[in-house]
C-alpha positions, 0 to 999 in steps of 0.5 A: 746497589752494587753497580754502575747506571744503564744509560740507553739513547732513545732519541736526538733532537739535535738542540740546545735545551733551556735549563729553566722550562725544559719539562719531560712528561712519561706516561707509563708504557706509552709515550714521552712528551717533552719540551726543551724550551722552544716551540714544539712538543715532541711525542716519543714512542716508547715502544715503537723507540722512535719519535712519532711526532712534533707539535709547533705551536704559536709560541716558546712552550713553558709547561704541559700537562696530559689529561689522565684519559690520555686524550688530551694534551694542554700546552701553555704558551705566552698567548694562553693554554692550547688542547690538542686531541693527540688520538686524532691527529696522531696515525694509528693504523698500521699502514699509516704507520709503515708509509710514516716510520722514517720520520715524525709527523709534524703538526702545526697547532693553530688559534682554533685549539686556544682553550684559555687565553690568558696571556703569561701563563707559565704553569698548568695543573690539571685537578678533578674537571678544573684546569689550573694556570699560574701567570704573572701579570702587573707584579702579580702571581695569578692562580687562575681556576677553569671548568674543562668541558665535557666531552663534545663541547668546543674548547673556545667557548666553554672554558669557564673561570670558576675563581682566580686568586693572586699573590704579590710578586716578592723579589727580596728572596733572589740573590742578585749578586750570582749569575743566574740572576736572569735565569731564576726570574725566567723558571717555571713556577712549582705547581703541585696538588696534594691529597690525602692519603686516606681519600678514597680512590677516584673513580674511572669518571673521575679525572683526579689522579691517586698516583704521583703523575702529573704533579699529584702526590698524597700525604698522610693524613695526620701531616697533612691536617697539621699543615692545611689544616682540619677543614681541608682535612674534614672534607677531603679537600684536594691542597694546591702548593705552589713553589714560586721563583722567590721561595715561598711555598703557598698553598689554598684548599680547592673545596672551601669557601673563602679562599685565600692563599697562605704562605706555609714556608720560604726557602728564600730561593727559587723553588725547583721540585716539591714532592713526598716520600715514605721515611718509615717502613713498612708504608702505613697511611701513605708518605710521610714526609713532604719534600721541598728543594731550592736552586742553590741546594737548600733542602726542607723535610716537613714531617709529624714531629712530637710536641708538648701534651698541651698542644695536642702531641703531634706538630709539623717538624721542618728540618733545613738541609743543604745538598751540593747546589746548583740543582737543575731538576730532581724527582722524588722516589719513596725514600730516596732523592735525585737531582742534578747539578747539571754536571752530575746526577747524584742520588739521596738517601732522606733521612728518616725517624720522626722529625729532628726539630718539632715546630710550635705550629703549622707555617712557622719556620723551625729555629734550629739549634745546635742539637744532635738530631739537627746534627744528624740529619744535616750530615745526612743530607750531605751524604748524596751519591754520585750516579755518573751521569752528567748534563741532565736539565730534565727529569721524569717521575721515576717508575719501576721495571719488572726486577724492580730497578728505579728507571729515570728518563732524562733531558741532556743539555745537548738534546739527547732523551735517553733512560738511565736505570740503576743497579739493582740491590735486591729487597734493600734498594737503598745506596751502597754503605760501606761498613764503618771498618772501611770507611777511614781505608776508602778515605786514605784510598781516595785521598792518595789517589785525589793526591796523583791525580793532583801530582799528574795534573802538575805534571801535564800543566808544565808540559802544557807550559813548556810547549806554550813557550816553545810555541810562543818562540817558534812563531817568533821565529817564524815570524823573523824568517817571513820578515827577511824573507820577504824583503829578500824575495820582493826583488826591490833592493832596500837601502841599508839603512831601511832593513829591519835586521842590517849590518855594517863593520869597521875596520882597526889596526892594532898592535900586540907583541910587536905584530900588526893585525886588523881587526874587524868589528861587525855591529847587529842591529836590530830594527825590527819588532821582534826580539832575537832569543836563545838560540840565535846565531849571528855568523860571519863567513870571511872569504878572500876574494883574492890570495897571495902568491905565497908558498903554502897559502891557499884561498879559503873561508873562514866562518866566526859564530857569536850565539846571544841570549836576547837581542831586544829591538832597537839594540845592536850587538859589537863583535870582533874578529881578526881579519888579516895580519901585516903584509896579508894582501888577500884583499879584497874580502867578502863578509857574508853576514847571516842568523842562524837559529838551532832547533835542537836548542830548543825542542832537542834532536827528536823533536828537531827531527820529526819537524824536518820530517814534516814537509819539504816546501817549509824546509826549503824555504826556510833553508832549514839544514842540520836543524838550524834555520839559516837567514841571510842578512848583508854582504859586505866588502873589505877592500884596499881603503878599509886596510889601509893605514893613514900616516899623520901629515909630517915633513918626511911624507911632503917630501916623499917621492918613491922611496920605502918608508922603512930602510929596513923593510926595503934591505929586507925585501931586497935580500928576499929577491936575491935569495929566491934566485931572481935576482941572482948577480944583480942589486936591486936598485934603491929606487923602486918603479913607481906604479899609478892609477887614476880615476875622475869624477866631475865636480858636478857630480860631487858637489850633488852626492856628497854632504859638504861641510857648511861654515862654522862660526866660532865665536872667538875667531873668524868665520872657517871656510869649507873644505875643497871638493878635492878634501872632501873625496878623499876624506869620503873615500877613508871614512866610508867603512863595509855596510855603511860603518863610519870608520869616523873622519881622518880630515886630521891626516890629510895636511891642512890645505893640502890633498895629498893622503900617506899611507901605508898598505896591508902589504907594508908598501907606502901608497899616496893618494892625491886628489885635484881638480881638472877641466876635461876637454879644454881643446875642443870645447867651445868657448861659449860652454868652457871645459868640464870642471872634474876631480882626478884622484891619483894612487901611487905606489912601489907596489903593482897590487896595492895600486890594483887594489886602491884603484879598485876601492875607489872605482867601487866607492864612486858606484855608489856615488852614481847610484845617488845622482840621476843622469842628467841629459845636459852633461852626457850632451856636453861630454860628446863635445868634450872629445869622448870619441877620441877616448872611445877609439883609444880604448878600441885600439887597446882591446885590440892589443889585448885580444892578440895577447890571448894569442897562444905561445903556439903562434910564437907569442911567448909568455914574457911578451905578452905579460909585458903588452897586458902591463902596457895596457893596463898603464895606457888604461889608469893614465887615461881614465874615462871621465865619471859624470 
């Protein structure tokens, strides 16, 4: 049989089919009745290859068995077994069936066709004129014998119980540690009658069938006497052999007095087919061999096996057998098995010959020995061959076509009734067998390819485990991008310190090779649930907001990148970078702090670029650019106070006034200007002019945003008093670095008792900042309120810039200040008696002056001119500050 199986669809039903009570019945060139579990009968036309009709019946239906005159249909049901009349209710003239053809007639089954009602009927068998039902009741198995009436009768009233016997419920044989502990209680009992060979043929009256329909088998007659027995065998008695859940095979005979069930074997698991089959060639007397199979694969060969003379010379051999299990359904085909697994349907050859181990008697179970004809047929059970065909939960009787190949008609578990027919090997019908010469090369074949097979599965399971994890970290990705991105488009400006990825910086100068330079020192922090992995980035951009003068110096950026392996949460990373060299005055500069993940790190370029090539919105919004995903963290400003360089309180810098700290530097500075040609015939005095800048804060607003110092007590010296506002501001204004980095407190460099900070600026020039307390508008208040309590802090230097750029930091420092305090309606009313329209119109007349020095060179106004009215200004503006509250 050379080939691969014809499988043809004849049906979908659409419904998921229960493996335990699905059932399908195929009576021979006629029609399929099939039931999957639930409460209807299908009727399929096989000729007219369509489904003519659907039975719902009261209840989930467990078996159905048709009447050999094909008039009737019993169906068993948990309230009892129903007859239905399929001829009458069915349309059989040709015009009913051209108005029907597109669909199935559905046919409700009322109480009034109820033939038996027994409740828990779970198996039916139609034998002669009696009606055989299995239930289960009070621990019992009842076997249940009735008379079918004759034709004309009405089946409520004259379904007669002829006997009914019973056998205790036995659950010793389930094995409860395997899954379908619950399925094996629920599925369907084996229900079978066996007949002699040599009964004569029933006649055309008669209902007993000589054929293997509907679960009647025949066995010869030798068989058949050694294991029922010579008085079933004398009278021709037809043998019921019912295979139960618990895997006993018990058995009675209909025709004797005194019935009495009898136990002839146990396979000690549910039974799942009973059938006979013809091991001998050419078929003399019938099968001669009864077959039983169990779920999990156990198979049992009962066959006439020689015995000792004394006994007679011939007894029952039982020969035990596995099979690749679990079996779903199967069917027996002369010599040859079919059951299914429920992903395969295989076919087996049974072994044949006389018996491999001759029992003592009928009933007893074969101790079987290590024997080589036990050896054999073991092996020959275990050489079933698949059919390619998978998800079969139910099998018809197997019937011949005209060439004389073996069709089945199947249930899939996904509702599908088709007809499988296999190949066709001529006279020899049996399974393909290679000669012995092939054998150990179809091994070394299959081997090698089960070995690429394994080598390709390897292969795609690192695939599959690379793509997770690449996965696994685009999501994470992705989730840190919708993090940042949400809190930067909710429009709310979160606190620094409430970012769930922030930054800050502090700023070092250091020394090497007799050259001063500062240092930045950038710190990531990592506050959010997500851990930064390959392939992050963290970018600082430096951009001068401002340049110097100098020949060949222009105003660029520069971008520093610090790729990391993992940054988990709650862990910071340090970078440093240079920032600017002695005498830089390019302040102050802007850091644009980001993260930046590459694509291409991760799935390489192709990959990164069919993922750009995927949409535009997601590149758009994720800033995807040159595959690299680019988020925005802080920007941060570096100004005059962050690069100043505090000198420690010393005698020179009390007594200091306006001269350059460094005589050298000063020599150096005046030599530059008389070579440039400025200066040229002139010295440049030893005194320097002196630029200054103020600013003023009131006290109120200090002592409410700034965290003063409580009292330390020590415990070997007295009580130490907390510092003054006015030290307080100034240690305030050195310690606060970019993002809110401590710089750590320079309290040690301001003179004890004393507000007056030296220091020395990026440019080389000496600045002093100075720090006391006010009152404003002690003229013009009233006596009753009193002056308003302020602190000035004053920037002094040689250097127009550095005042420029001190009184800048601090202004811009102070904001912050104003972002924490609320307005207070009582001061704004006190500073409106505290002269504020005088400042108001004094800061008039100075945006008067400085609209005419816009005026063009054009109208007589000359560039010196109008540079030194702005300077005026500028003065006019830093000696009179506006009071901050």
């Amino acid at each position: 049989m050379e080939g691969r199986c014809a499988v043809e669809t004849w049906a979908e039903f659409g419904c998921a089919a229960s493996t335990c009570t699905a059932k399908v019945v195929f009576t021979v060139g006629a029609e399929v009745l099939l039931c999957a579990g639930s409460d209807e009968v299908h009727v399929f036309s096989v000729q007219e290859k369509k489904l003519t009709a659907v039975l719902r019946c009261p209840g989930p239906v467990g078996d159905l068995v048709q009447s050999d005159d094909k008039q009737l249909l019993y169906v068993a049901c948990d309230s009892g077994v129903y007859s239905v009349n399929l001829p009458s209710l069915l349309p059989r003239t040709p015009d009913a069936l051209a108005d029907d053809s597109s669909r199935a007639a559905v046919l409700e089954i009322s109480s009034d066709r109820l033939a038996v009602g027994e409740e828990g009927v779970c198996s039916v068998l139609l034998v002669g004129a009696g009606l055989l039902t299995l239930s289960q009741r009070d621990a019992l198995w009842w076997l249940t014998l009735y008379k079918v009436p004759v034709s004309g009768q009405s089946p409520a009233s004259s379904y007669e119980k002829l006997t009914e016997l019973s056998v205790p419920v036995v659950s010793a044989g389930l094995h409860a540690d395997t899954e379908g502990d619950q399925k094996r209680l629920g599925r369907r009992p084996v229900l079978i009658c066996v007949h002699s060979s040599d009964e004569p043929p029933p006649s055309s009256s008669s209902a007993l069938s000589s054929s293997s329909q509907d679960g009647h088998y025949r066995l010869e007659p030798v068989l058949f006497k050694l294991l029922f027995g010579v008085d079933a065998a004398l009278v021709k008695s037809p043998i019921i052999l019912c295979g139960l859940p618990d895997g006993r095979l018990c058995f009675f005979p209909l025709r004797l007095p005194g019935l009495r069930v009898r136990v002839l074997h146990s396979l000690e698991q549910p039974v799942v087919l009973i059938g006979t089959s013809v091991v001998t060639e050419p078929d003399v007397g019938g099968p001669q061999c009864l077959v039983a199979v169990g779920a999990l694969g156990r198979v049992v060969l009962v066959r006439t096996g020689e015995g000792r003379p004394d006994l007679g010379g011939k007894v029952a051999g039982f020969t035990e057998g596995c099979v690749s299990g679990p079996v779903v359904c199967g069917c027996v085909d002369r010599e040859r098995l079919y059951y299914s697994t429920g992903s395969d349907l295989l076919a087996l050859d049974l072994p044949g010959g006389p018996a491999e181990r001759a029992g003592p008697g009928r009933g007893d179970a074969v101790d079987h020995g290590e024997d080589t004809s036990t050896k054999t047929a073991a092996a020959a059970l275990q050489s079933s061959v698949s059919l390619n065909v998978c998800r079969v939960i139910a099998l018809a009787e197997p019937t011949h076509n005209t060439a004389g190949a073996v069709e089945l008609v199947r249930l899939s578990a996904r509702g599908r009734l088709q007809r499988i027919t296999l190949p066709n090997g001529g006279e020899d019908t049996g399974l393909p067998r290679l000669p012995s010469a092939q054998v150990g090369q179809r091994v070394r074949d299959l081997l090698a390819a089960i070995g690429d097979v394994c080598e390709r599965a390897s292969v795609l399971k690192s695939n599959i485990q690379s793509k997770n994890q690449i996965l696994r970290h685009l999501n994470q990705v992705l989730n840190i991008s919708f993090l940042l991105l949400d809190n930067k488009n909710s429009g709310e400006q979160l606190p620094v310190q409430e970012k769930p990825i922030r930054c800050r910086a502090v700023t070092r100068w250091s020394r090497l090779l007799q050259k001063d330079s500062l240092n930045l020192t950038c710190v990531l922090e990592n506050s959010s649930p997500y851990g930064l992995d390959r392939g992050w980035r963290f970018s600082v951009t430096v951009f001068p907001l401002s340049y110097s003068n100098a020949a060949g110096v222009e105003k660029s950026s520069r971008t520093f990148s610090f790729p990391f392996l993992h940054l988990h949460p709650g862990e910071t990373l340090e970078v440093s970078l240079p920032l600017a060299a002695a005498g830089d005055t390019s302040f102050p500069v802007t850091l644009s702090c980001s993260l930046i993940f590459s694509l291409n790190s991760l799935l390489g370029e192709e990959e990164a670029s069919r993922l750009l090539a995927s949409g535009d919105s997601v590149k758009s919004r994720l800033g995807l650019d040159s595959s690299c995903v680019s988020l925005a963290l802080d920007t941060l400003t570096v100004d005059w106070l962050d690069a100043l360089q505090v000198n420690r309180p010393t005698a020179s810098h009390r007594n200091m006034t306006s001269q350059p700290t460094d005589s050298i530097q000063a020599f150096l500075s005046t030599r530059q200007v008389r070579w440039s040609g400025r200066g040229e015939g002139r010295a440049e005095s030893a005194e320097r002019e002196q630029y200054s800048a103020s600013v003023r804060v009131s006290s109120e607003l200090l002592s409410a945003t700034l965290a003063l110092k409580t009292p330390d007590v020590d415990a070997q010296g007295p009580e130490v008093a907390p510092p003054s506002l006015c030290i307080s501001l100034l240690d305030w204004l050195l310690s606060q670095g970019p993002g809110g980095g401590e710089t750590g407190p320079r309290g040690d460099a301001i003179a004890r008792g004393s507000s007056v900070v030296h220091a020395q600026g990026p440019d080389g020039h000496a600045v002093k900042l100075t720090a006391k307390e006010v009152n404003v508008g002690e003229e013009s208040v009233e006596k009753a309120e009193g002056p308003l309590a302020a602190v000035e802090v004053q920037v002094e230097s040689s250097s127009m810039a550095a005042v420029c750029g001190l009184h800048h930091a601090v202004l811009r420092r102070v904001q912050t200040l104003l972002q924490r305090d609320p307005e207070k309606a009582a001061s704004t009313l006190r500073v409106e008696r505290l002269g504020l329209r005088q400042t108001l119109q004094r800061a008039e007349g100075l945006l008067q002056e400085i609209q005419q020095c816009r005026i063009p060179e054009a109208f007589g106004v000359s560039r010196g001119r109008m540079t030194q009215s702005l300077l005026s200004v500028y003065r006019q503006l830093r000696e009179n500050p506006l009071l901050i509250i």
